[in-house]
C-alpha positions as a printed Julia matrix, in Angstrom:
66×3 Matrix{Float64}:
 -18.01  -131.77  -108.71
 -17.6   -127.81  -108.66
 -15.21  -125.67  -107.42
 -15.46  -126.03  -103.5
 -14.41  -129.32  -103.34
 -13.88  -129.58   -99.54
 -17.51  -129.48   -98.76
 -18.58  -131.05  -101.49
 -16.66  -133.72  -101.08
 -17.96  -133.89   -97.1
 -21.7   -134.05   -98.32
 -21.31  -135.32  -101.59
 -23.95  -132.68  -102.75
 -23.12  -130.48  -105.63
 -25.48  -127.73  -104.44
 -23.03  -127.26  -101.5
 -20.57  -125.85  -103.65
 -19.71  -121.9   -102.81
 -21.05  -122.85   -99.32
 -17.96  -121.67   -96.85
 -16.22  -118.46   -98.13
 -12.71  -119.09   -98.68
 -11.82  -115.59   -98.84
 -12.32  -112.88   -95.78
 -14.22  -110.17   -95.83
 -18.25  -109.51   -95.89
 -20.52  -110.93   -93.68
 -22.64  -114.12   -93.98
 -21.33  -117.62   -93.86
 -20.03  -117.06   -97.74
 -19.1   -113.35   -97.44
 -21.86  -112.56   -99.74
 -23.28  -109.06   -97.92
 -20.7   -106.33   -97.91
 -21.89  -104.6    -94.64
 -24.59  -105.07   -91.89
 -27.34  -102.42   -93.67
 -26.93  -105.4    -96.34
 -27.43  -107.81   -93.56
 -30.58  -106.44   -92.06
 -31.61  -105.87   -95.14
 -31.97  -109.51   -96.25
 -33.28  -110.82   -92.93
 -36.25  -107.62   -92.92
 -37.02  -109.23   -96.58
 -36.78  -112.96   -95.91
 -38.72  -113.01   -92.16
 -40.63  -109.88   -93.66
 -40.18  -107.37   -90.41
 -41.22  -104.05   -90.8
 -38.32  -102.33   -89.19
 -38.29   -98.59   -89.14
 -35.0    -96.88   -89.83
 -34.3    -96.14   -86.37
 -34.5    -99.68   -85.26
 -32.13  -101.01   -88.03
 -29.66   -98.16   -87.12
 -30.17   -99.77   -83.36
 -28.99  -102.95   -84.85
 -25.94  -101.66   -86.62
 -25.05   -99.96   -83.36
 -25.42  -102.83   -80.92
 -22.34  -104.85   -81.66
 -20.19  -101.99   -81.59
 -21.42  -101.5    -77.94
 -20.16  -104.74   -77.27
C-alpha cells in the first residue's frame, strides 16, 4: 500500500491510490486541472470534439449563469 490508504484500503487496489483529492482546490475528482479552460481542454482531447473557441468560452460561461 501507497499513500491514500482510505481508498486503497476500500478496494484493495494499489492503482487507486491518489484517487480522491485530499486537499481543495482545482477541479476534477483529484484536483488535478487548475481551472475549467484546463477542463475542457482534456475532455476536447480525450472524446476528440472540435470545439471552436467561442463554444469553449460558452462553456466556461454557463455555470456562472447558474
Amino acid at each position: 500500500m501507497t499513500g491514500d490508504l482510505d481508498v486503497e484500503m476500500a478496494t484493495d487496489r494499489e492503482v487507486d491510490e491518489g484517487l480522491f483529492a485530499r486537499e481543495k482546490g482545482g477541479f476534477y475528482h483529484d484536483g488535478r486541472f487548475q481551472d475549467l479552460n484546463q477542463v475542457i481542454a482534456h475532455y476536447a482531447r480525450a472524446l476528440r470534439l472540435s470545439l471552436s473557441d467561442t463554444e469553449k468560452a460558452d462553456l466556461i460561461q454557463f455555470p456562472k449563469s447558474l
